[in-house]
C-alpha positions as CSV (number, residue, x, y, z in Angstrom):
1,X,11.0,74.1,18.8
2,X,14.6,75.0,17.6
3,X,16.0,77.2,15.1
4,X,18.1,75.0,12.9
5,X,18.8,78.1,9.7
6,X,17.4,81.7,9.8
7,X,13.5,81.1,9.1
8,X,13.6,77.5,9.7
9,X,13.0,75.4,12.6
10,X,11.8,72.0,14.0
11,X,9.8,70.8,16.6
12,X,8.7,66.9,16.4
13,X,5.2,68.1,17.2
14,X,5.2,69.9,14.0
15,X,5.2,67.4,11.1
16,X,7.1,65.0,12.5
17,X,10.0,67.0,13.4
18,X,11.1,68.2,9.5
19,X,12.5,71.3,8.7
20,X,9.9,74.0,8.5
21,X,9.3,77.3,7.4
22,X,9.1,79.4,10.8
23,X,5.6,80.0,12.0
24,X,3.8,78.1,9.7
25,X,3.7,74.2,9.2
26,X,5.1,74.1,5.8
27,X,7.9,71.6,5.1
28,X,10.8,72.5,3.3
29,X,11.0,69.8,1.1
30,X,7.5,70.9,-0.1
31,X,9.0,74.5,-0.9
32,X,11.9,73.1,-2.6
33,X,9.7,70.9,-4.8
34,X,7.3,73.2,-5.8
35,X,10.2,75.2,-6.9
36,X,11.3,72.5,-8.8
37,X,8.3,71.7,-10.4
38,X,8.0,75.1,-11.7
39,X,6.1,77.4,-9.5
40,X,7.0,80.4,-9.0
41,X,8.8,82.3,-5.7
42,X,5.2,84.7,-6.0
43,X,3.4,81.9,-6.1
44,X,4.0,79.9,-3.3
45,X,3.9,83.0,-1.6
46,X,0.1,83.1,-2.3
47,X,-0.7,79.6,-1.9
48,X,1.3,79.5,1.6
49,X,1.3,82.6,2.9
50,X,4.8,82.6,2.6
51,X,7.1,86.2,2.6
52,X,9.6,86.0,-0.3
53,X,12.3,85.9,2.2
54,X,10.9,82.3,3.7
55,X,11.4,80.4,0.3
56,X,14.8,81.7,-0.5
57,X,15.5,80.9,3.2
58,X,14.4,77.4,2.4
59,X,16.7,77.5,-0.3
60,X,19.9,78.4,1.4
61,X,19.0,75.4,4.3
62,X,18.5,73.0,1.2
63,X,21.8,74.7,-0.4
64,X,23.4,73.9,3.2
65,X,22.0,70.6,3.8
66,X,23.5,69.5,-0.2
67,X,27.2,71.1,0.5
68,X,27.5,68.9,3.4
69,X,26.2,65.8,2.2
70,X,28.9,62.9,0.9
71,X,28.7,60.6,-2.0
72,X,31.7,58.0,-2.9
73,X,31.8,56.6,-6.0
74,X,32.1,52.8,-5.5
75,X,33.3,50.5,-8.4
């Protein structure tokens, strides 16, 4: 296992090696889209057993992840 952000690690014995919240086995991504689909911060808290502080840590990795990403335009 290795601590890639605060709260989130991977390990490729641990779905596949994706970024997950610390101590559990829930992707990121899986946080990030839930958020996106509407859910609340409270309520993946509930579903996942998830502290407030693990989704808003998935949010600054995904924040992270996007500010170093590069897109040209090509035309």
């Amino acid at each position: 296992m290795r601590r890639i952000a605060p709260r989130i690690t991977v390990d490729e014995r641990v779905r596949f090696g994706r970024p997950v919240i610390e101590g559990t086995r829930v992707p990121v991504e899986l946080v990030i889209g839930k958020l996106a689909g509407g859910a609340s911060i409270e309520e993946l808290c509930a579903e996942y057993e998830l502290a407030r502080e693990d989704v808003l840590a998935a949010l600054g990795y995904a924040a992270s992840v996007l500010a170093e990403e590069q897109i040209r335009a090509v035309g």
